[in-house]
C-alpha positions as CSV (number, residue, x, y, z in Angstrom):
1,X,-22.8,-69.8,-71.6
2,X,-24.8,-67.9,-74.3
3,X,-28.1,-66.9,-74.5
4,X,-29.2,-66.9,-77.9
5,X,-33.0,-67.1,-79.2
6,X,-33.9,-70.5,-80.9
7,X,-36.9,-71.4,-82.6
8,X,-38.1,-68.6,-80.4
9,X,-37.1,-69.7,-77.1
10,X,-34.1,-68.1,-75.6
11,X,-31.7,-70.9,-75.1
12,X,-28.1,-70.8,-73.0
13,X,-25.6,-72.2,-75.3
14,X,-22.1,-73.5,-74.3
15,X,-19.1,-71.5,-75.9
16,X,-15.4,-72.4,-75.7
17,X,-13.2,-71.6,-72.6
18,X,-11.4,-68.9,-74.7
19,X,-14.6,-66.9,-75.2
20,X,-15.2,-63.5,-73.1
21,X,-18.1,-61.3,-73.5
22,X,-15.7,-58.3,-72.1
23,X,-18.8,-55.7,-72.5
24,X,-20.5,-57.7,-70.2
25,X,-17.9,-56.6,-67.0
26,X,-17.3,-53.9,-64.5
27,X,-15.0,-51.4,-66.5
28,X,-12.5,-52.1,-63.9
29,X,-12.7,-55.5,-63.9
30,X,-11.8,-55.7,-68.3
31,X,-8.1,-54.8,-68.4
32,X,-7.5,-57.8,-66.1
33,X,-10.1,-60.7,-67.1
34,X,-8.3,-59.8,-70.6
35,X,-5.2,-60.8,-69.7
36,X,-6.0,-64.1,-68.3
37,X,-6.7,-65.2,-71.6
38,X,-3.0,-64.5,-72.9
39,X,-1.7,-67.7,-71.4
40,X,-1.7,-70.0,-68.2
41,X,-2.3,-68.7,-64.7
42,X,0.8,-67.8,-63.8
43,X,1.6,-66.3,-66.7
44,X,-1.6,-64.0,-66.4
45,X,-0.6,-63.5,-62.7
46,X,3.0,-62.0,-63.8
47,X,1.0,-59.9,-66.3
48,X,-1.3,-58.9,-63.9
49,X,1.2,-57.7,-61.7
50,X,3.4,-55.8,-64.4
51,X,0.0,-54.0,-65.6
52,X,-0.5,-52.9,-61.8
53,X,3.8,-51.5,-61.5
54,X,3.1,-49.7,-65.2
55,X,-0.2,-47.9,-64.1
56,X,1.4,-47.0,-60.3
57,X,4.1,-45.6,-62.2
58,X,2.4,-43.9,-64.5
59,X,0.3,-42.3,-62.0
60,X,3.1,-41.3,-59.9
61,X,5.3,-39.9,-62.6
62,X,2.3,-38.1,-63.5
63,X,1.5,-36.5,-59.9
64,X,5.1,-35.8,-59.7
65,X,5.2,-33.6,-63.2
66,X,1.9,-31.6,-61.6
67,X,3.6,-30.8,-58.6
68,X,6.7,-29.3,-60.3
69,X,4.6,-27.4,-62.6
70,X,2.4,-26.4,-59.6
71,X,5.3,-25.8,-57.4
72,X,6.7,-23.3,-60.6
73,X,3.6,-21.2,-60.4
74,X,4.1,-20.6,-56.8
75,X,7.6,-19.8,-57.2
76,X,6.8,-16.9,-59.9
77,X,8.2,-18.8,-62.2
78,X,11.7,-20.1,-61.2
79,X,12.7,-23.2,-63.0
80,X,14.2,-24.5,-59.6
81,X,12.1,-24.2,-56.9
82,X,12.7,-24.8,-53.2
83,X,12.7,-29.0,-52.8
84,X,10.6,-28.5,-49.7
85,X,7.7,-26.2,-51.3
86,X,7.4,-29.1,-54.1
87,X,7.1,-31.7,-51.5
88,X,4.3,-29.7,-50.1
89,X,2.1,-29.2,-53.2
90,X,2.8,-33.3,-53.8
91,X,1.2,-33.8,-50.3
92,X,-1.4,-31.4,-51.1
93,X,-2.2,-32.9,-54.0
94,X,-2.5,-36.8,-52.9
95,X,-4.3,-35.7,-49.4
96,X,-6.7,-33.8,-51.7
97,X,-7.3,-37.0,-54.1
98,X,-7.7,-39.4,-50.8
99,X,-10.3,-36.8,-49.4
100,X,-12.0,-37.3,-52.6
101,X,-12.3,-41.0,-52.8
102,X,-12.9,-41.2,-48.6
103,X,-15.7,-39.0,-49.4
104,X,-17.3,-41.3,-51.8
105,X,-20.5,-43.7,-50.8
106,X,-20.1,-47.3,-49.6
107,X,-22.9,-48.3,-52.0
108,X,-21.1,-46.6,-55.1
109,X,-17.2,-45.6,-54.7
110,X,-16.8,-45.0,-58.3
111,X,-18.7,-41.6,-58.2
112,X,-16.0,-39.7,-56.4
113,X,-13.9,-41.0,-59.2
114,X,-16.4,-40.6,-62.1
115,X,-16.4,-36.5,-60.7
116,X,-12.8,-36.5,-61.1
117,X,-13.3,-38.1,-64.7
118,X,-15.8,-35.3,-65.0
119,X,-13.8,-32.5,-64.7
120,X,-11.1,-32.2,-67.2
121,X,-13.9,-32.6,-69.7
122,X,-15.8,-29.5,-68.4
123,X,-12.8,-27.1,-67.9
124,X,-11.0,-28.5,-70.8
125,X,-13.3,-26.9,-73.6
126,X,-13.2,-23.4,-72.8
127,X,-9.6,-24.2,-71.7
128,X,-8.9,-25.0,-75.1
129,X,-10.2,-21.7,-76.4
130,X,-8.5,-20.2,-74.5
131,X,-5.4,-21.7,-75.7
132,X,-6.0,-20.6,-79.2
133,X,-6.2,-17.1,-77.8
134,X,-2.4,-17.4,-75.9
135,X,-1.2,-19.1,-79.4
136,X,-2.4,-16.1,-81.5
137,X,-0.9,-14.2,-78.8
138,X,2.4,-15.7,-78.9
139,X,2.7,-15.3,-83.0
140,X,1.9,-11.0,-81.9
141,X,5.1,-11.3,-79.7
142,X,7.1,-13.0,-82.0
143,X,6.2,-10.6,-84.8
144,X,7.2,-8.2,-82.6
145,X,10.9,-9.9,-81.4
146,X,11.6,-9.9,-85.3
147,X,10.7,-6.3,-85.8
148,X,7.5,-7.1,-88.4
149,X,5.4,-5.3,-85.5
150,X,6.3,-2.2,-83.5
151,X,6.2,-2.3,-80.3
152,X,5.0,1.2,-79.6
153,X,2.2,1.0,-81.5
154,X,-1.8,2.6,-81.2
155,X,-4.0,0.2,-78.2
156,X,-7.6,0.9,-76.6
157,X,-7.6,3.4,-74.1
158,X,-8.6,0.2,-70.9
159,X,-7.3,-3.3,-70.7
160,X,-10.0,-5.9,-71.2
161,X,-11.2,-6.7,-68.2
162,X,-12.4,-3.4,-66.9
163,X,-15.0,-1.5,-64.5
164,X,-15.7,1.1,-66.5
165,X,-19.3,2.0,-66.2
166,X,-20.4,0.6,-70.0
167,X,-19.3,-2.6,-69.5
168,X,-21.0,-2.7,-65.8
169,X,-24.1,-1.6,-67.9
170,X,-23.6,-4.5,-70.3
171,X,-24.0,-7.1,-67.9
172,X,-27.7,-5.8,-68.0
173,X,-28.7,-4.2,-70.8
174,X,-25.7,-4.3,-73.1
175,X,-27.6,-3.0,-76.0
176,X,-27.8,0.6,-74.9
177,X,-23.5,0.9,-74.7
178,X,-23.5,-1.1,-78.3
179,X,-25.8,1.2,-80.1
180,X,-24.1,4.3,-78.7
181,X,-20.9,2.6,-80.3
182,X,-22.5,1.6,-83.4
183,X,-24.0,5.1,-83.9
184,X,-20.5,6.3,-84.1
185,X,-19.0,4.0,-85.9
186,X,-21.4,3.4,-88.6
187,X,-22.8,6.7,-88.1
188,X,-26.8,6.7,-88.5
189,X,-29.4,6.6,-85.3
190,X,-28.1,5.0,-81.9
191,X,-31.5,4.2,-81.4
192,X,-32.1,1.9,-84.8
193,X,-28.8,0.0,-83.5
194,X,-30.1,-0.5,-79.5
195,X,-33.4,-2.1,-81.0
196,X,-31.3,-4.3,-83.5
197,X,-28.9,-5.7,-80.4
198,X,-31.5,-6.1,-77.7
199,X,-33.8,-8.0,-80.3
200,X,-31.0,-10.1,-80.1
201,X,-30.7,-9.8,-76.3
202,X,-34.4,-10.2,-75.8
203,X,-34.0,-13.5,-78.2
204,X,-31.0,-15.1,-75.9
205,X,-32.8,-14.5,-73.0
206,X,-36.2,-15.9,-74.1
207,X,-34.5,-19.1,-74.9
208,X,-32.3,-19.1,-72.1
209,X,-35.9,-19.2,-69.7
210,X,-37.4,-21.5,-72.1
211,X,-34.9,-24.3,-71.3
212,X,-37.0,-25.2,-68.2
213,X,-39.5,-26.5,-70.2
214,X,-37.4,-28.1,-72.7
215,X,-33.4,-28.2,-72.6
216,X,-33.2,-28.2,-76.6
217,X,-34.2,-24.4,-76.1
218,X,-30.5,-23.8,-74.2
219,X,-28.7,-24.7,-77.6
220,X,-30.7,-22.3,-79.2
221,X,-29.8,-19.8,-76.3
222,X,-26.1,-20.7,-76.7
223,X,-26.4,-20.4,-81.0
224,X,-27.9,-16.8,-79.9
225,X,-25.3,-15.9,-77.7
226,X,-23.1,-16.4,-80.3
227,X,-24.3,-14.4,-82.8
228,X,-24.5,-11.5,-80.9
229,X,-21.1,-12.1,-79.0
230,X,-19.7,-12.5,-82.7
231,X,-21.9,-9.3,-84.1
232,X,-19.9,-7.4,-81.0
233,X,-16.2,-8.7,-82.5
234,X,-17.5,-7.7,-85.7
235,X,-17.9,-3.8,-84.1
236,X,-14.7,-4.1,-82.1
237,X,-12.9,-4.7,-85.8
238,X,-14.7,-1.7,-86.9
239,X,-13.6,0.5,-83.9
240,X,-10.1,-0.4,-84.4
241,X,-10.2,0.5,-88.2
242,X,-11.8,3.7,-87.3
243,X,-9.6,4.7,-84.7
244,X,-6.3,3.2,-86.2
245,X,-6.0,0.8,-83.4
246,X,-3.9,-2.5,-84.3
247,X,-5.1,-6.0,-83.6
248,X,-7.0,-8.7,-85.7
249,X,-10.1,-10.2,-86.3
250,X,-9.3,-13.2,-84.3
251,X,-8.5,-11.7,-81.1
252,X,-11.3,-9.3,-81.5
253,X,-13.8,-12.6,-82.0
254,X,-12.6,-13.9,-79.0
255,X,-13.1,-11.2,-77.2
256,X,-16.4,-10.7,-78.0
257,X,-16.9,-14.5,-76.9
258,X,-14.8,-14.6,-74.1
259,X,-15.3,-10.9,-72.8
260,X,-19.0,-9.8,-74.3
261,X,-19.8,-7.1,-71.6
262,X,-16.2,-5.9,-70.9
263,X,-15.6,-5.6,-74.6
264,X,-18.4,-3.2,-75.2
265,X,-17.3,-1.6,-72.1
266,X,-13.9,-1.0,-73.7
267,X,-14.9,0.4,-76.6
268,X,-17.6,2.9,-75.2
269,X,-14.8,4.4,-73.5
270,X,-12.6,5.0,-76.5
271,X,-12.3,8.7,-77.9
272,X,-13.9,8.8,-81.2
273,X,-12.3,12.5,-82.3
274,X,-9.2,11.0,-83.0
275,X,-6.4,12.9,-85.4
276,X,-6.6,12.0,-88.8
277,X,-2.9,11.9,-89.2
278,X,-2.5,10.0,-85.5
279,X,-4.5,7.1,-87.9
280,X,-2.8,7.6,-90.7
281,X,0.5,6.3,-88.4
């Protein structure tokens, strides 16, 4: 039946046996109420059953390939790891997914499984950034396997991720550590370049407390965050021209996204007497 308006009454309508509203279903309840309309019942009863082997298998095969790469990890690496360590991470793994769905309420079972839905979409996107960086990474080594890239060549002083005291600062006030770089960089008075950045910090953070009145405030906190994450790479590509350090605008972008305080951090530390002829190299 079909409810259609009719000379302004609403009206339930007779439609052919053939005729699904699919939209109208449970979303688990679509894939097979579609293929009872492929034929008679035992032919949708056959299809039914075929649909169910495919989807266990996929879901098997796929658990299985997660465990090996899992069970790799553990094993630093080795490309054949112990069979008994795999079979553990494959128990691991399906006790942790049956925890998850036992955990769920009577009243609504799909949220355990709507979570689980949930979460490849949240890690994924900074995931995928982070992807990019290993892929730019990958074309440095290569350059360097054919020789178009020395090895040996000029780095900052600190890895990254560091505790050195000017990134520990940055997680506060990050403007004070970025002016001080600026000022010699660009030369000029630290001070005009601490009141430039923390306008900019001062701006994020104004929207950021703003969102609990209205959440369209935390994209402009995020578009804020961005420019002065981006203004930071911008400094780090300075630094290295300055100091003769190698690298790209890229990496030092997504550094300043990625890393904000550890990258000003990194280049507070740096040595700005250098040797003219040491840049030169």
């Amino acid at each position: 039946m079909l409810l259609t308006p009719t000379d302004g009454v609403a009206r339930w309508n007779p439609v052919p046996d053939g005729v699904v509203r699919l939209y109208n279903l449970a979303t688990e309840d679509v894939i097979f109420e579609h293929l009872c309309y492929y034929g008679t019942h035992e032919f949708a009863t056959l299809m039914t059953v075929l649909t169910l082997i495919c989807i266990v298998l996929y879901f098997v095969t796929s658990s299985d390939s997660a465990s090996y790469v899992v069970d790799i990890f553990a094993a630093n690496g080795v490309e054949e790891p112990p069979t008994i360590q795999k079979v553990f991470w494959g128990c691991t793994e399906g006790v942790a997914a049956i925890a998850l769905l036992l955990s769920a309420d009577e009243e609504n079972p799909s949220a355990a499984l709507n979570a689980v839905k949930a979460i490849p979409i949240i890690l994924g996107l900074p995931f995928t950034f982070m992807l990019f960086w290993m892929c730019q990474a990958l074309m440095i080594v290569c350059s360097e396997e054919a020789g178009k890239m020395a090895i040996e060549r000029k780095n900052f002083r600190t890895w990254v991720f560091n505790l050195e005291i000017p990134s520990l600062i940055s997680f506060v006030v990050p403007f004070v550590p970025a002016g001080q770089v600026a000022a010699k960089v660009w030369g000029g008075n630290p001070v005009v370049y601490m009141v430039g950045y923390a306008s900019l910090w001062v701006t994020l953070i104004v929207f950021f407390c703003l969102t609990a009145a209205d959440e369209a405030f935390l994209s402009l906190a995020a578009a804020s965050y961005f420019v002065l994450s981006l203004a930071v790479g911008g400094m780090r590509t300075a630094v290295r021209h300055k100091l003769g350090i190698t690298g790209d605008m890229i990496s030092d972008a997504m550094v300043g996204v990625f890393a904000f305080p550890w990258a000003i951090g990194q280049m507070a530390v740096e040595e700005f007497t250098y040797n003219e002829k040491e840049v030169a190299m």
